[in-house]
Every structure is written in C-alpha cells, then in structure tokens.
C-alpha positions as CSV (number, residue, x, y, z in Angstrom):
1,X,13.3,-19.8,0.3
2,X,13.8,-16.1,0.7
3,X,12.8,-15.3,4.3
4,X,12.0,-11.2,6.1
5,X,11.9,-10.8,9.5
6,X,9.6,-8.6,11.3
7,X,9.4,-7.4,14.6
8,X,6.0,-6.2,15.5
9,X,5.7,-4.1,18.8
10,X,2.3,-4.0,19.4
11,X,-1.0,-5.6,20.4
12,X,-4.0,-7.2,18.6
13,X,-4.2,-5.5,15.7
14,X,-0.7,-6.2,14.9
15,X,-0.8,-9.9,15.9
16,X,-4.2,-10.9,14.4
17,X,-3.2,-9.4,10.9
18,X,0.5,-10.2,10.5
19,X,0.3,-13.9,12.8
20,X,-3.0,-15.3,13.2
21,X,-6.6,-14.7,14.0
22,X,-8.1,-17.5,16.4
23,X,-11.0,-17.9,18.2
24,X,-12.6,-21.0,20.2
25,X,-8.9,-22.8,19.2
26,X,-10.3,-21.9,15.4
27,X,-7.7,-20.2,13.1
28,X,-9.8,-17.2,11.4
29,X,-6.4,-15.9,9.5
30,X,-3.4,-17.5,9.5
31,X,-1.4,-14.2,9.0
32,X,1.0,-12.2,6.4
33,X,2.0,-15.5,5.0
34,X,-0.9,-16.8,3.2
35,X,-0.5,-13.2,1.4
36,X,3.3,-13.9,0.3
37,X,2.3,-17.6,-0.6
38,X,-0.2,-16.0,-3.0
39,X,1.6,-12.8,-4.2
40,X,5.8,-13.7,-3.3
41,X,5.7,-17.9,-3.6
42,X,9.6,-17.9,-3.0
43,X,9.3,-15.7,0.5
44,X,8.2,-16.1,4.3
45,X,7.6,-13.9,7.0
46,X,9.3,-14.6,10.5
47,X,7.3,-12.6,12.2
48,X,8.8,-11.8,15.9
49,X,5.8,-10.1,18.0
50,X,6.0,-8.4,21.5
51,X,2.9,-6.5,23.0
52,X,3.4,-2.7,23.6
53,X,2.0,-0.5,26.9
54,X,2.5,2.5,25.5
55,X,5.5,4.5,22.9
56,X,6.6,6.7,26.1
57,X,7.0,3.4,28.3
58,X,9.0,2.0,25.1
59,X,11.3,4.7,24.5
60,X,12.1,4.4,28.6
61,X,12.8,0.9,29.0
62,X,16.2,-0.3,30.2
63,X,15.3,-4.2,29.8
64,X,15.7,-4.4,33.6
65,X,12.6,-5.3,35.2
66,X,12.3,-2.3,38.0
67,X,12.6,-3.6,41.5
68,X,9.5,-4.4,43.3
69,X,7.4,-5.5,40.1
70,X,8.3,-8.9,41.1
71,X,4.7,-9.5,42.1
72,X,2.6,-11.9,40.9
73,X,-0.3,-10.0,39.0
74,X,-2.4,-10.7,36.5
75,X,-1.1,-8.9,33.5
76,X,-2.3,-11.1,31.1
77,X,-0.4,-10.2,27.3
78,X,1.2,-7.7,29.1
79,X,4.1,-9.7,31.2
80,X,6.1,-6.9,33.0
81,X,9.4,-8.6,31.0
82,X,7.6,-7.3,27.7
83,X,6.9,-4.2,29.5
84,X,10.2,-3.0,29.7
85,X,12.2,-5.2,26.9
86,X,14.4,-3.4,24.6
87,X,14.4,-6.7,21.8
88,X,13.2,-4.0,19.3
89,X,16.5,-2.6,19.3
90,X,18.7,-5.1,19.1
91,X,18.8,-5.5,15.7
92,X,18.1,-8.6,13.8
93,X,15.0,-7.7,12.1
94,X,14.6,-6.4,8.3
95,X,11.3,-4.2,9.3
96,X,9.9,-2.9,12.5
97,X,5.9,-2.1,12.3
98,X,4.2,-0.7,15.5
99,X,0.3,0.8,15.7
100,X,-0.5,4.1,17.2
101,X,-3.6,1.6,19.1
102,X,-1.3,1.3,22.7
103,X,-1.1,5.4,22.8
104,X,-4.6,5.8,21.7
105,X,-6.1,3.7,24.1
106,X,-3.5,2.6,27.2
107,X,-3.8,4.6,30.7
108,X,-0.2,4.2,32.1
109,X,1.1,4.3,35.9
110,X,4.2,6.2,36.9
111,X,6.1,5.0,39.8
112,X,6.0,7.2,42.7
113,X,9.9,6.6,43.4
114,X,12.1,6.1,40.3
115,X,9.4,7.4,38.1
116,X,9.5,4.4,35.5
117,X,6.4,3.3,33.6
118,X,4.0,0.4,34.1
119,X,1.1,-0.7,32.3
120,X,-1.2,-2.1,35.3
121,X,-3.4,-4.3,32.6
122,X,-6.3,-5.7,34.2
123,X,-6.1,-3.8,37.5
124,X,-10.2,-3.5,37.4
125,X,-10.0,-7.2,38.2
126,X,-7.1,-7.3,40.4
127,X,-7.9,-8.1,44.1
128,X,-7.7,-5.8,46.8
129,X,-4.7,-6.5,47.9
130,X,-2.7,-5.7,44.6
131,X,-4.8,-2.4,43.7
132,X,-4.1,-1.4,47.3
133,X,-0.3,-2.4,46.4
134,X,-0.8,-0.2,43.0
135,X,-1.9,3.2,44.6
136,X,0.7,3.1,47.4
137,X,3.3,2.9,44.6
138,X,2.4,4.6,41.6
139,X,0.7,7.8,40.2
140,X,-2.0,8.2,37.3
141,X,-0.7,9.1,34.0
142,X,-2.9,11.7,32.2
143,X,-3.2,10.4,28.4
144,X,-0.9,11.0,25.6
145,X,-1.5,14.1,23.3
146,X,-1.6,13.1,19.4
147,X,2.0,15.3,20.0
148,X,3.4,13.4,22.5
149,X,2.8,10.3,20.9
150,X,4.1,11.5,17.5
151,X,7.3,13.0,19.4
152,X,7.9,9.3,20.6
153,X,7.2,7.8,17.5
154,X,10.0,9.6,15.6
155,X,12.2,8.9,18.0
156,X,11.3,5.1,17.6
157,X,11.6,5.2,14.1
158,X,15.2,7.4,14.2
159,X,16.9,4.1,16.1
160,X,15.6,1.9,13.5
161,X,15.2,1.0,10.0
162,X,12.4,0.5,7.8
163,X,9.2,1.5,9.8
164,X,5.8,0.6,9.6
165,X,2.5,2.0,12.0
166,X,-0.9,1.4,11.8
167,X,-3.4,3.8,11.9
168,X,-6.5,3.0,13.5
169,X,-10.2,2.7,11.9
170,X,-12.4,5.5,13.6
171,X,-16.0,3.3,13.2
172,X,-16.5,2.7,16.8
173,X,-19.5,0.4,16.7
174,X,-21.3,2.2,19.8
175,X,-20.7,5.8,19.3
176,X,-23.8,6.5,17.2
177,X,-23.2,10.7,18.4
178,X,-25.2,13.5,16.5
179,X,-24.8,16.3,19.3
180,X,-21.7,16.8,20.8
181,X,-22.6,20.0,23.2
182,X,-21.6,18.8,26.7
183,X,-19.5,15.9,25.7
184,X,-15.9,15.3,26.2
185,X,-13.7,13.6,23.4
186,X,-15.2,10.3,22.4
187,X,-12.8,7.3,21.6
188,X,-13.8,8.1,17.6
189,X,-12.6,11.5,18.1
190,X,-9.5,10.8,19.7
191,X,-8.7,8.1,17.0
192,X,-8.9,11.0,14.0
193,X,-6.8,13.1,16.1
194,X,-4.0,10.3,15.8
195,X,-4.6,9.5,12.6
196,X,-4.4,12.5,11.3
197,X,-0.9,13.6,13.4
198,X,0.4,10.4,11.9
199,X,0.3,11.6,8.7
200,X,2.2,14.8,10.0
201,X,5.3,12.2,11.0
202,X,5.2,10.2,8.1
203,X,5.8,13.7,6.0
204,X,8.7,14.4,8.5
205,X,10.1,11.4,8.4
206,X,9.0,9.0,5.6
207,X,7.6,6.3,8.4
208,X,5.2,4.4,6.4
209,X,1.7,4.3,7.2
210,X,-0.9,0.8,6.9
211,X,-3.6,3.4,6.3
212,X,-6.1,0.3,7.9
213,X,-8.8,3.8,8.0
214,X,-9.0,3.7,4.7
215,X,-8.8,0.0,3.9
216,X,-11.8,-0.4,5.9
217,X,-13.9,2.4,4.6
218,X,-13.5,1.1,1.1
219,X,-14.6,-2.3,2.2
220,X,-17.1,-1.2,4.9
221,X,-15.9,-1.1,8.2
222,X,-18.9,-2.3,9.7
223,X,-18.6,-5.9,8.3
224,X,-15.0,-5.6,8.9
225,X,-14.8,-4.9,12.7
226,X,-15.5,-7.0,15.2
227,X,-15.2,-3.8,17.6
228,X,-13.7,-1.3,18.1
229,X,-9.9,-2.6,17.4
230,X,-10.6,-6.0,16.5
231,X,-11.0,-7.0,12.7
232,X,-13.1,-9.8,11.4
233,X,-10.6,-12.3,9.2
234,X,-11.3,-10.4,6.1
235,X,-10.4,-7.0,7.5
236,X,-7.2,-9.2,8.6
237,X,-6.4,-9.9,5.1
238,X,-7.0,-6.6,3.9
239,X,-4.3,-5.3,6.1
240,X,-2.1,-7.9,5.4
241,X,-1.9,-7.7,1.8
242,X,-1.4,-3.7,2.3
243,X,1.9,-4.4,4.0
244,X,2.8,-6.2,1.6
245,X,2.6,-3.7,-0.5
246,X,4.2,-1.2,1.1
247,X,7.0,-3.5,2.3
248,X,7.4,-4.5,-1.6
249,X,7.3,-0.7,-2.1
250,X,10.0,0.2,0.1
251,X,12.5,-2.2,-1.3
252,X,11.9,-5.0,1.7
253,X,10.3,-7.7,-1.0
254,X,10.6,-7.6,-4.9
255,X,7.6,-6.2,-6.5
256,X,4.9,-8.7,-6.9
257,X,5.3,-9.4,-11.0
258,X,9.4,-10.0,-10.4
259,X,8.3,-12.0,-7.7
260,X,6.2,-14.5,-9.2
C-alpha cells in the first residue's frame, strides 16, 4: 500500500475535509481517504494536522514556547505548543496544504516585551483574572491586509515543497446586505479580497489553489455550509475529491485511470 503524507496547518476546514467530520461522537465524513479508496485503491493518506493562529505568527515561531505563556488558559485547539511549533518544517511530509481562513478571520496579540505573537483563543470567556493578565502583557494586532497575508504565504510556500491553500466560500449565511453606504467591510467582503489576492500568488508562484469558492457555488453553497466556515459532509467530500485532483495533477498521486 502506496501511502502520502500530508501536513495540514490549519483549522476546521482543513481538518473536517482532509480527517473527519463528527458531530454528537457521529462521524459525518471520514476524510481524504474514502476519496483515494474510491479513485486510488492502492494509496492512503497520513494526514499530520496542526491548528494555525495566523501565517505571520507561523513564519515567527522558534518552537520555543515564549516565557511567561506557561499559564493555564483555555485555549482550546489552540494549545500555545501548536502556536509556536515549527513541525511544518521539518520535513517529512510529501505535501503541505494550509487555508487563507486563520488570516481571514484570527485577531492576534503582540507581546508588549519581546514582541512575539499569540493567538488569545477564547479570551471572551476567559476570567478576569487572565484577561487582566492579557492586557498587562500584550498589544492588539490590527488585521492582516489581503497583502500581508499573501507576502507570508509565499514565504511559507518558498521553504517548502508541494503547496496547497484553500480559499474560502464567500456565502456568509447572515449577511443578506443590499446597501452598503455607511458600512465597514463585512466578513463576505473581506473573504473576496483574499480570494481574489490568492490567485495573484498562485500566478507568482504556482501554489495550488482548492478553489472550495467555486466548488460550492456549483453545488450550492447554501446546502453546503453549515456557516460561515463550516461544511456540511457533502461539501467535505467535494473538497476532498478536489485535492485529490490537484495532488494527482501535480505529480503527488498517479492520475486516477493509472491508478485503478
């Protein structure tokens, strides 16, 4: 049995397509490997899967744990040893894939002293105690232009091999907006932005892009989404087979027909 190994830096959207998709101890989709079962019988996935705060906080990280974060919060996926891993780097791995969803949607902390990056997940339901901690040792960071993130991104992709990243749908399920005079930039809005930059890199640099936009619109997002990053189990699939696809395109898997 022929066997790839993926490392996947990011959050849900990466895990529930390419892992599983569970819910009340249910499994919704079991992942990218009932797709090879079906279109590559002789191959697995090892899928390796780390959560992502943001690509600047990535591109940063030492794999020490700063000093001081040994506190006890509730970070939930978001584990400050995650935070500040380098695993992605070390080799290992056939394929990398990563989403643009943690720089779309992630507001980032910068430390007051040393000035490294923290992802204070959660902190709405921390107790007083640890917000009070969070303010008296770390700074806001404003968001991450489309730019930015692209700028990091490259980077990313220039210490690694083959690279995948996920776009992002834009059908937000509660922005039903027909007037935008007086309104700032909606999370729809912001999500085109990226989408749109991404396809700027990929012509730079020949990163591959899971265009799950476009997936979704052929299928209809609205029965595909649960909101506005989560994917029902047949939006899962759809992603999954696309990856497939590509990864068969770029020379990662044989192509489907040679494979059977």
């Amino acid at each position: 049995m022929a066997r790839l190994t993926i490392f996947a830096k990011g959050n849900a959207d990466l895990r529930d397509c390419l892992i599983a998709q569970s819910s009340g101890g249910a499994i919704l989709w079991n992942g990218i490997n009932m797709v090879l079962r079906e279109s590559h019988p002789g191959w697995r996935a090892h899928v390796r899967h780390e959560t992502l705060g943001r690509s600047d906080a990535l591109l940063a990280a030492t794999g020490a744990v700063p000093a001081g974060l040994d506190r006890a919060l509730p970070l939930g996926a978001y584990p400050v040893e995650s935070q500040f891993a380098t695993k992605l780097f070390d080799g290992g791995s056939d394929v990398a894939i990563l989403s643009i969803q943690p720089d779309v949607m992630h507001a980032l902390a910068r430390h007051r002293g040393d000035g490294h990056l923290f992802h204070p997940y959660g902190v709405d339901g921390w107790n007083a105690a640890d917000r009070a901690w969070l303010a008296a040792n770390y700074l806001p960071c404003p968001p991450l232009e489309p730019e930015e993130a692209m700028d990091n991104l490259a980077h990313i992709a220039a210490r690694l091999g083959h690279v995948l990243i996920f776009n992002m749908s834009p059908i937000v399920p509660w922005e039903r907006i027909h007037n935008h005079r007086g309104l700032g930039e909606g999370l729809a809005e912001r999500i085109r932005r990226f989408n749109l930059a991404l396809i700027g890199l990929s012509r730079r640099t020949g990163i591959s892009i899971v265009d799950v936009d476009a997936l979704l619109a052929r299928a209809g997002a609205l029965r595909l989404k649960r909101d506005a990053v989560h994917l029902t189990a047949g939006g899962c699939r759809l992603v999954a087979e696309e990856v497939v696809r590509i990864l068969a395109d770029r020379g990662c898997l044989p192509a489907a027909d040679a494979a059977a």
